[in-house]
N, C-alpha and C positions, 0 to 999 in steps of 0.2 A: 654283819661283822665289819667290813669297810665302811660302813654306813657311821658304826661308832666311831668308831678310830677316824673318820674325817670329821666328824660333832669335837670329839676330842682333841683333835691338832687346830682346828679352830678356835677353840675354847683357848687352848695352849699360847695362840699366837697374838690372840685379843688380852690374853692375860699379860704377856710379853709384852704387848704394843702400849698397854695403860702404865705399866710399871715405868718404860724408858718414856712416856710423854711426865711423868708426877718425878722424874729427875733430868729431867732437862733444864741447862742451865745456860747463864749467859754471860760469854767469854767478850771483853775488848783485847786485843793484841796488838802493841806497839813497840818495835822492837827496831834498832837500827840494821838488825840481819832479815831482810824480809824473807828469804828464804827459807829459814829457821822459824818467823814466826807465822809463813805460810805452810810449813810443816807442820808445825803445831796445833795453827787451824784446825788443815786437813785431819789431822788425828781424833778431832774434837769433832770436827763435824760427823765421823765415822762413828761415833761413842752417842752420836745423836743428838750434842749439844750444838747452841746456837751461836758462831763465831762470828766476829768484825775483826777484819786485819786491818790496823791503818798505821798511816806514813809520822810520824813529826810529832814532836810535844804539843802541838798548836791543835793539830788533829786528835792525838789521844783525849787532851783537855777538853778538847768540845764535846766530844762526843761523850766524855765523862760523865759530864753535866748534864747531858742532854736526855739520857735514859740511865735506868738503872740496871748494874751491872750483877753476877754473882761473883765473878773474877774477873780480876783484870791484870795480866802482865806486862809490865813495862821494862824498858832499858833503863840503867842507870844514865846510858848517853845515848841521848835521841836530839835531833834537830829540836831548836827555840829552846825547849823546859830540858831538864834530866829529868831523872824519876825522881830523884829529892824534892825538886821544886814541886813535880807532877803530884806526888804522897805529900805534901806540905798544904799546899792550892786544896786536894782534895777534902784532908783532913779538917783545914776551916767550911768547908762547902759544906761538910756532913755535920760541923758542930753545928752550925745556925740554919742546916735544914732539921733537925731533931729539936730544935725550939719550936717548929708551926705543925711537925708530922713524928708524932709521938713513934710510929708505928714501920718509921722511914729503919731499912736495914740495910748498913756497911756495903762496897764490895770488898773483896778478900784481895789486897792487891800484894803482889808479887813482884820484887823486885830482879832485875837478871842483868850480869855482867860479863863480860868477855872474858874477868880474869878476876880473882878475889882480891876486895880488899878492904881490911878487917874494920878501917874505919866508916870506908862508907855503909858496912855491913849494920854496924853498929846504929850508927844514922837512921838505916832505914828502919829497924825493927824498931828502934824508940821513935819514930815518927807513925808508927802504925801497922809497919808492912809484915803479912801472914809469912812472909820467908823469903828469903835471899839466895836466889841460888844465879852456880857458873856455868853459862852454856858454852857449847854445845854439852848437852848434857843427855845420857839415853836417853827417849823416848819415853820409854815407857815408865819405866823411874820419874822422871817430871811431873805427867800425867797421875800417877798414884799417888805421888805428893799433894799435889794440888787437889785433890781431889778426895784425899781425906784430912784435908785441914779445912 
């Protein structure tokens, strides 16, 4: 009887561990609050997903380019770029990477700011951005956002 029920919690755990490896995703974070966006990290890495927290438009940018993302949240105001410029820079990067890689797909980028404002909001989402949100904001709220859009 222990003999099944160990065969079975087994099975359970291998089934649990396939499912969270076939949704693991991969997070850039560049926030002017590093705290906040080593929070966020942290949360992500807990959910099993695969995070980069880094410093500066210069940094988010490269590291943009350099691999492919499934989200990426940025500050509206980060050292060197904003996230305007940052969602701008991208958005040409993914037009005339879709001309040689038919099969190349988006990250889902997120814009974040200390305090709303309607204009820049606006900007963002006609330049591409999955959603515009005012941190600090719950946790966990954030997370459910981003993560069913």
């Amino acid at each position: 009887m222990t003999f099944g029920i160990n065969i079975s919690m087994s099975v359970m755990s291998l089934a649990i561990l396939i499912i969270k490896e076939e949704n693991i995703m991969k997070f850039l974070i560049g926030l002017r609050n590093n705290v906040y966006a080593d929070y966020i990290g942290y949360n992500l890495r807990l959910l099993g997903h695969d995070v980069m927290v880094v410093e500066g438009g210069s940094d988010i940018l490269d590291m943009l380019f350099r691999q492919n993302w499934d989200v990426v949240i940025v500050g509206i105001l980060v050292n060197y770029y904003n996230g305007l410029e940052i969602l701008d820079k991208y958005q040409k990067y993914c037009h005339e990477r879709l001309k040689v890689e038919d099969d190349f797909v988006r990250a889902k980028i997120f814009i974040a700011s200390s305090f709303f404002d309607k204009i820049s909001m606006q900007q963002a989402m006609s330049l591409g951005a999955a959603d515009y949100f005012v941190m600090p904001q719950d946790t966990d709220e954030l997370l459910n956002n981003i993560l069913k859009k």
